[in-house]
C-alpha positions in Angstrom: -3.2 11.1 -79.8 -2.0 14.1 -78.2 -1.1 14.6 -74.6 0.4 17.0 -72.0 2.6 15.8 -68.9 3.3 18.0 -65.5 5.3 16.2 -62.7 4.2 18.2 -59.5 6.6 19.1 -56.7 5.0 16.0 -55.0 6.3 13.6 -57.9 2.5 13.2 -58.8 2.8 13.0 -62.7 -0.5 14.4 -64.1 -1.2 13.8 -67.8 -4.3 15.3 -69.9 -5.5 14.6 -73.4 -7.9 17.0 -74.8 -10.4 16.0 -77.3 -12.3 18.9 -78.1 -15.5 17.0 -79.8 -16.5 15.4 -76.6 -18.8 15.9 -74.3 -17.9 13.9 -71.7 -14.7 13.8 -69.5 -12.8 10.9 -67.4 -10.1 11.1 -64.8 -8.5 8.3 -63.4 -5.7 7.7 -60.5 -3.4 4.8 -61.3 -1.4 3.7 -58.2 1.2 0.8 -58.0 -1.3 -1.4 -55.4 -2.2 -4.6 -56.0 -1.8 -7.9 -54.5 1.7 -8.9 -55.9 2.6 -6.7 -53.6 1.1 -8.3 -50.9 2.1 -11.2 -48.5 0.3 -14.1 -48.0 -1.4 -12.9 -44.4 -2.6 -10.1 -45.6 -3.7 -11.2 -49.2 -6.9 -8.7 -50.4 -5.6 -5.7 -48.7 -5.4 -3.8 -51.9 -9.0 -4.9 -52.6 -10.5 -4.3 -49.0 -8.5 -0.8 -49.2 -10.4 -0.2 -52.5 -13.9 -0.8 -51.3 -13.0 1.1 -48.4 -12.1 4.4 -50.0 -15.7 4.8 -51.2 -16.9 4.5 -47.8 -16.7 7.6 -46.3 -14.8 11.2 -45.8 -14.3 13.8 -43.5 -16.1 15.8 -46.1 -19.0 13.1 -47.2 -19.2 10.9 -44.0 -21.3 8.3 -46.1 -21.3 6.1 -48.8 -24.6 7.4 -50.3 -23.2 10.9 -50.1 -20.5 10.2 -52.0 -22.0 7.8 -54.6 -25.0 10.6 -54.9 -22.2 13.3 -55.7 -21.4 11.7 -58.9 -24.5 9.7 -59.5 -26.1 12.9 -59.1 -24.8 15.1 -61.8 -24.9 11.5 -64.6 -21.7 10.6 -64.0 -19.8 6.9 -63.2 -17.6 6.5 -60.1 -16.1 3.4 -59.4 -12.6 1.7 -58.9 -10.7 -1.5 -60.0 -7.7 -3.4 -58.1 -5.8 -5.6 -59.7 -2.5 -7.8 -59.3 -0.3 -4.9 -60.1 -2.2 -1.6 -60.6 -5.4 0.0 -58.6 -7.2 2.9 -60.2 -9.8 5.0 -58.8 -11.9 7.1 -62.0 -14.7 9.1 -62.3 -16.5 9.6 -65.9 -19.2 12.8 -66.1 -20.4 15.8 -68.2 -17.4 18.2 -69.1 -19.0 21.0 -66.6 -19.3 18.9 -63.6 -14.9 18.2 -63.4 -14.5 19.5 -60.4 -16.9 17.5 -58.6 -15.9 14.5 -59.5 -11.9 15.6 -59.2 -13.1 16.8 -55.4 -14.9 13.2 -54.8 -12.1 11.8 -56.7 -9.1 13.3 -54.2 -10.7 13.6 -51.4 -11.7 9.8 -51.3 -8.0 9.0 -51.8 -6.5 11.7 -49.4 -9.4 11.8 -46.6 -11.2 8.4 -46.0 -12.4 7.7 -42.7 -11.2 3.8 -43.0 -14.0 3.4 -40.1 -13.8 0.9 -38.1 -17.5 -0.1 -38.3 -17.4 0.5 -41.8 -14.5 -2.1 -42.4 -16.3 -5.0 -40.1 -20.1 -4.1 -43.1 -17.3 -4.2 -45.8 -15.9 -7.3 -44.9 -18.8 -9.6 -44.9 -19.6 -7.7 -48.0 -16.2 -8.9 -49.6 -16.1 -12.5 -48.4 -19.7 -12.6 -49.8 -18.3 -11.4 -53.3 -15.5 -14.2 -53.0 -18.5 -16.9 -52.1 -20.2 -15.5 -55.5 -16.5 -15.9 -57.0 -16.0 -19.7 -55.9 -19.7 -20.6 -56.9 -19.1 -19.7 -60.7 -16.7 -22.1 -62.3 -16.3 -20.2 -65.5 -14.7 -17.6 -63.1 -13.0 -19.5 -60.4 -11.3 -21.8 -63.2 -8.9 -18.5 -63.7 -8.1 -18.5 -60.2 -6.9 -22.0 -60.2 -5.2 -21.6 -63.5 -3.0 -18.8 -61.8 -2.3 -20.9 -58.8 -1.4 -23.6 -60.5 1.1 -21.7 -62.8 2.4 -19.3 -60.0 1.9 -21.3 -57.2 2.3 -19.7 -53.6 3.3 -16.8 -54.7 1.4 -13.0 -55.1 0.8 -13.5 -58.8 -0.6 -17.1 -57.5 -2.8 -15.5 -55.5 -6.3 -13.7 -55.9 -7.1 -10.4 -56.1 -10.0 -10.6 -53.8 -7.6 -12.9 -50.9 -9.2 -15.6 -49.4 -12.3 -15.5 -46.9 -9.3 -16.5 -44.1 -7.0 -13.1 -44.9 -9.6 -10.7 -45.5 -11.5 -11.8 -42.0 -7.6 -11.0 -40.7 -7.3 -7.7 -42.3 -7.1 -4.6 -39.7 -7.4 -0.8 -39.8 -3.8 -0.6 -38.9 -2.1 -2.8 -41.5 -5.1 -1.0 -44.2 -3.4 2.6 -43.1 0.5 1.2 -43.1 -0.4 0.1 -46.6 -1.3 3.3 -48.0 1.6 5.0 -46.5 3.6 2.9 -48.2 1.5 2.2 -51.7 -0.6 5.4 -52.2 2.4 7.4 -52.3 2.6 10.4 -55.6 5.9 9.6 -57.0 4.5 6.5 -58.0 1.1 7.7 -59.1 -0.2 9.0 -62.3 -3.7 11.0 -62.6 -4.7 11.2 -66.3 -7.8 13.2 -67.8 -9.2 12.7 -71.0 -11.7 15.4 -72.2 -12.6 18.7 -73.9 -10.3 21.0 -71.6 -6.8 22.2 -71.7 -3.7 20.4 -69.5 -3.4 24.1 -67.8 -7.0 23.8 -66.7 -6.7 20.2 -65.8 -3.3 21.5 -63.3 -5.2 24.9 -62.5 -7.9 22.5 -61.2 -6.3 19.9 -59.8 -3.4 21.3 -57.5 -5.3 22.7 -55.1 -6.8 19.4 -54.3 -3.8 17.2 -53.9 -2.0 20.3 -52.0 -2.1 17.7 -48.7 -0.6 14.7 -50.5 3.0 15.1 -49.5 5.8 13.6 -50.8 6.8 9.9 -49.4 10.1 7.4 -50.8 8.8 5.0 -53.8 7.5 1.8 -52.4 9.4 -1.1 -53.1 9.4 -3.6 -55.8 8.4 -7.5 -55.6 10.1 -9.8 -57.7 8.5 -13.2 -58.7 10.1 -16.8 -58.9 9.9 -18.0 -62.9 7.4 -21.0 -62.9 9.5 -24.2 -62.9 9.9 -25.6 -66.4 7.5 -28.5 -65.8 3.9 -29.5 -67.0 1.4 -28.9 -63.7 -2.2 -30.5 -63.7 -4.6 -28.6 -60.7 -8.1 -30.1 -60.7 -11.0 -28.9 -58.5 -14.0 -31.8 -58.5 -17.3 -30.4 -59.0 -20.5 -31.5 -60.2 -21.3 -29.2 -62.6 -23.5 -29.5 -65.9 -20.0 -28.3 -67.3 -16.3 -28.6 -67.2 -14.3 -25.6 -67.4 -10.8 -25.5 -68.5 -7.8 -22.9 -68.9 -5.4 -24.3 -70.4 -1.6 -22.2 -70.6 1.5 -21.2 -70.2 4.3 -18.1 -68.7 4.3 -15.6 -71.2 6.2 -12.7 -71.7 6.5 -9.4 -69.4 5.1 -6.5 -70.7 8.3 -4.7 -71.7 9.7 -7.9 -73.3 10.3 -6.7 -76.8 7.9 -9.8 -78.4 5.2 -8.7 -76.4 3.1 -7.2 -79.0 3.9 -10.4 -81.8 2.7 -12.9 -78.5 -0.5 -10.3 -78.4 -0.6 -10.4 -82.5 -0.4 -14.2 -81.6 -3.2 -14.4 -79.5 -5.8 -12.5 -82.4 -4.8 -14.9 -84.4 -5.8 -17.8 -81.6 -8.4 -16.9 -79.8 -9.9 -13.4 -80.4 -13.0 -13.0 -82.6 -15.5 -15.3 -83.9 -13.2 -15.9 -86.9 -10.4 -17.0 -84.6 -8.7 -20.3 -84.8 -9.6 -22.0 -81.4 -13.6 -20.4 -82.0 -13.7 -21.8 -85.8 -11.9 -25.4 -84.9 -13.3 -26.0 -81.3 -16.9 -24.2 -82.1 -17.5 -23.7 -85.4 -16.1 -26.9 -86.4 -16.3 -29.9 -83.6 -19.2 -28.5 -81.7 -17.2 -28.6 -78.4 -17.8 -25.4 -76.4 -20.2 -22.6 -76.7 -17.8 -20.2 -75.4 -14.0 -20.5 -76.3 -11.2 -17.8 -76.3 -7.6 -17.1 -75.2 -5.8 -14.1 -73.7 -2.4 -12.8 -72.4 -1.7 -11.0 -69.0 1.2 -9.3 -69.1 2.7 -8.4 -65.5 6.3 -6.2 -65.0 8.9 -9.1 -65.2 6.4 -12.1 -66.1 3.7 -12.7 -68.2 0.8 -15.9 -69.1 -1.0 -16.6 -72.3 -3.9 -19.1 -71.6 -6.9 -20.4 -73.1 -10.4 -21.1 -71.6 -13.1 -23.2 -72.4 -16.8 -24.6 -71.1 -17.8 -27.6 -72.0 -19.8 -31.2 -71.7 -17.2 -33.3 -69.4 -17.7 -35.9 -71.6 -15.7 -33.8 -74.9 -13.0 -31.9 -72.6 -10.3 -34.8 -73.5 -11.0 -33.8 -77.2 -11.3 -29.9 -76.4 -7.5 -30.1 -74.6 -6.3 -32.1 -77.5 -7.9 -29.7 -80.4 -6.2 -26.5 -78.3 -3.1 -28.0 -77.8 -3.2 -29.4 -81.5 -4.0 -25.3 -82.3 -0.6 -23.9 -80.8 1.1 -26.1 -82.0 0.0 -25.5 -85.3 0.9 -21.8 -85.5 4.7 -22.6 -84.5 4.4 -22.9 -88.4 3.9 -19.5 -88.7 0.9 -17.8 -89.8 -0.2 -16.9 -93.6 0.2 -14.0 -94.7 -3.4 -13.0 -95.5 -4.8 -14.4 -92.1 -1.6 -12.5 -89.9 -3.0 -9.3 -92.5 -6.4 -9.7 -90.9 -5.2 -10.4 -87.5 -3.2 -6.9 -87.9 -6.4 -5.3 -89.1 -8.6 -6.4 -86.5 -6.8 -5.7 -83.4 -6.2 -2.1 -84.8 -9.9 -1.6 -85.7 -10.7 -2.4 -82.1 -8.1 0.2 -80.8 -9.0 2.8 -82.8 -12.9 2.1 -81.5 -11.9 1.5 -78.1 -10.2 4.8 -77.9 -13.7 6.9 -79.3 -14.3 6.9 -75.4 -12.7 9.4 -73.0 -12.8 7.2 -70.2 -10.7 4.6 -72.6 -8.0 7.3 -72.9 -7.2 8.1 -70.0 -6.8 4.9 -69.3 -4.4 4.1 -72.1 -2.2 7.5 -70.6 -2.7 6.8 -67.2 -1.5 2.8 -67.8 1.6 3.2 -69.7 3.3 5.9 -68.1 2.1 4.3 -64.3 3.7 0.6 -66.3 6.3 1.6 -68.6 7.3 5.0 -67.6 6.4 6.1 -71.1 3.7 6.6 -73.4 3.2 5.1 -77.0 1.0 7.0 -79.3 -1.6 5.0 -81.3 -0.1 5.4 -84.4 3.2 3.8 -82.8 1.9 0.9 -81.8 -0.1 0.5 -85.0 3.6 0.7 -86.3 4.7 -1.7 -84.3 1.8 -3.9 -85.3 2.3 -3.6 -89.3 5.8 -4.5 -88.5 5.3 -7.9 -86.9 5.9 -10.7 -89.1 6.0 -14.6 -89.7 9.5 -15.0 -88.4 8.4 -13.4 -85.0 5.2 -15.2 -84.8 6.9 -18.9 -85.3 10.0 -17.7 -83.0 7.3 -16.4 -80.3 5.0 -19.1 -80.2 8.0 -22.0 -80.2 9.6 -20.3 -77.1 6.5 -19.6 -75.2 4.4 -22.7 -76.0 7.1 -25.0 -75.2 5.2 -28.4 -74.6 7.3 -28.9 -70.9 5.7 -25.8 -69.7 1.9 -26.5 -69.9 -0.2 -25.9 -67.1 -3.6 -26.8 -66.9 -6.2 -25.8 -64.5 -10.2 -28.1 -64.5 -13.6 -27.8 -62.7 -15.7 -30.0 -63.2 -17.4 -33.7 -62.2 -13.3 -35.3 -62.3 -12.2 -37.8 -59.4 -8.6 -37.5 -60.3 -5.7 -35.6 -62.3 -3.7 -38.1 -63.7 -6.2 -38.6 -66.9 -5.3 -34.9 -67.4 -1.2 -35.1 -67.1 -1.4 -38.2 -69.5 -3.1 -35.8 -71.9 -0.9 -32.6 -71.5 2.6 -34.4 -71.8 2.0 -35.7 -75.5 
């Protein structure tokens, strides 16, 4: 994969890949917002700021103007906030750019933040945390991170709580962004069928009025104690849901990639471990998976099932019995597959422009650099036994489980009796 990079005098870095065969184009603006970097009182800003910037501009007053800007030519406008990062992108036909790079900018430069638009939004918003709560397979993820983080931004959810976001004002939304939507610690990346020099010919002009402002600061987190943690939240639901995990690894931690190797190998795929034991085998859950969130200076590798409350006892047991197992290390034709498959889905994955610019956009906004595809698949090829059985005895040490249940339960204990075998 080829790329350009241009820092502006701004210290906006804007990066461009072109892929001539396309016919679509995607630009995305990475900031560092999100709610680590958040206290507790004002938990969801990031989010509520999100929502916000698709409200309304001096130059589209309205939501439906802007929407129907993008909408209107076949394009896809929308935005994500999460616990480190918030990106705003736009997806369209190659000849529409500019519209979408002017509703693009001008939403992050020129939103009205009204003040009758934030009171709509934020019934909106504790509405989407109501739907959040009422669907365990979702809210179990929640717990899971307070349990392991505890009260602490990465503890915390995205979305805040319906008591912070009923707090949030205009004033603390617009100190925010002076001090998170700031250029030198932004990145704009295009992916599409057009040169870097019309990407900066284009996009210059637009950003003229984003001055430049210091870096905002970091926000360090407290390591989870080294202790097995049980959080339960009684329900009385058809079906239990479960994460069960522990801290992982940063994502600049030189094991990161064998811990995500590690994790094909567990839980990715229906010819996974935990899907063929727990599924395939036993019969226990209809969906069953694992995944790793990697954050700046911690990390968390977890694994999630649904199931009849009557078999989660023998689901925790089979996926603890399953990491324990690859602390053994991992044969050589099933780690061989594992390789295989996680490069197969890159290499599809990144078929889409949209999928580009996000790979450019997140690595240089996260690691300040940018690994080509055929680096990391060198990486990849070069992971081996030894670093999966070093990887998986240092992070699924059995003292540092935590497990997170919803579901029909009147107490924990039964829960810590089965996590500290």
């Amino acid at each position: 994969m080829q790329y350009e990079k241009t820092v502006l005098d701004s210290g906006l870095r804007v990066i461009s890949s072109t892929l001539p065969n396309t016919n679509s184009v995607s630009m995305a603006i990475f900031l560092v917002a999100g709610s680590r970097y958040e206290v507790k009182e004002i938990n969801g800003i990031s989010h509520f700021i999100e929502h916000m910037l698709f409200k309304g501009t001096r130059k589209r007053p309205t939501s439906k103007e802007i929407s129907e800007a993008v909408e209107g030519i076949g394009g896809l406008l929308n935005a994500e906030t999460g616990k480190e990062v918030t990106v705003y992108w736009a997806k369209v036909p190659r000849k529409y750019l500019n519209i979408a790079a002017d509703v693009l900018t001008d939403a992050l430069l020129h939103s009205l933040l009204d003040p009758v638009e934030i009171e709509k939004e934020r019934k909106v918003i504790i509405e989407e945390l109501n739907m959040l709560t009422d669907v365990p397979q979702d809210w179990v993820h929640v717990l899971f991170d307070e349990t392991l983080w505890g009260d602490q931004p990465l503890g915390r959810d995205i979305a805040g709580t319906r008591d912070s976001v009923s707090q949030v004002n205009r004033d603390q939304m617009l100190d925010y962004m002076v001090k998170r939507y700031v250029p030198s610690s932004a990145v704009l990346a295009v992916a599409g069928p057009l040169s870097h020099g019309e990407v900066l010919q284009m996009i210059e002009p637009m950003l003229a009025d984003w001055r430049p402002a210091p870096e905002p600061p970091e926000v360090a987190t407290y390591p989870p104690a080294e202790q097995v943690r049980v959080r339960l939240q009684q329900r009385k639901t058809e079906q239990a849901h479960l994460c069960v995990g522990f801290p992982g690894l940063s994502y600049v931690h030189p094991d990161r990639y064998a811990l995500d190797l590690l994790n094909v190998v567990l839980g990715e795929g229906m010819s996974s471990r935990l899907f063929l034991e727990i599924r395939e085998k036993r019969g226990l859950a209809y969906d069953v998976h694992s995944y790793i969130n990697h954050y700046r200076d911690a990390g968390a590798a977890v694994v999630y099932a649904g199931v009849d409350p009557k078999q989660i006892d023998r689901t925790i047991e089979a996926a603890l019995a399953e990491l324990e197992k690859v602390k053994d290390g991992v044969p050589e034709q099933e780690l061989t597959k594992a390789k295989e498959f996680w490069k197969g889905r890159l290499l599809l994955r990144l078929e889409d422009t949209r999928a580009v610019a996000s790979w450019l956009g997140g690595q240089e906004l996260l690691l300040g650099r940018i690994y080509t595809l055929d680096e990391v698949v060198k990486i990849i090829d070069s992971i081996t036994d030894i670093d999966i059985k070093r990887v998986a005895k240092d992070v699924f040490a059995k003292g540092r489980v935590n497990l997170a249940v919803v579901g029909p339960f009147a107490k924990e204990e039964r829960f810590l009796k089965l996590v500290k075998v």
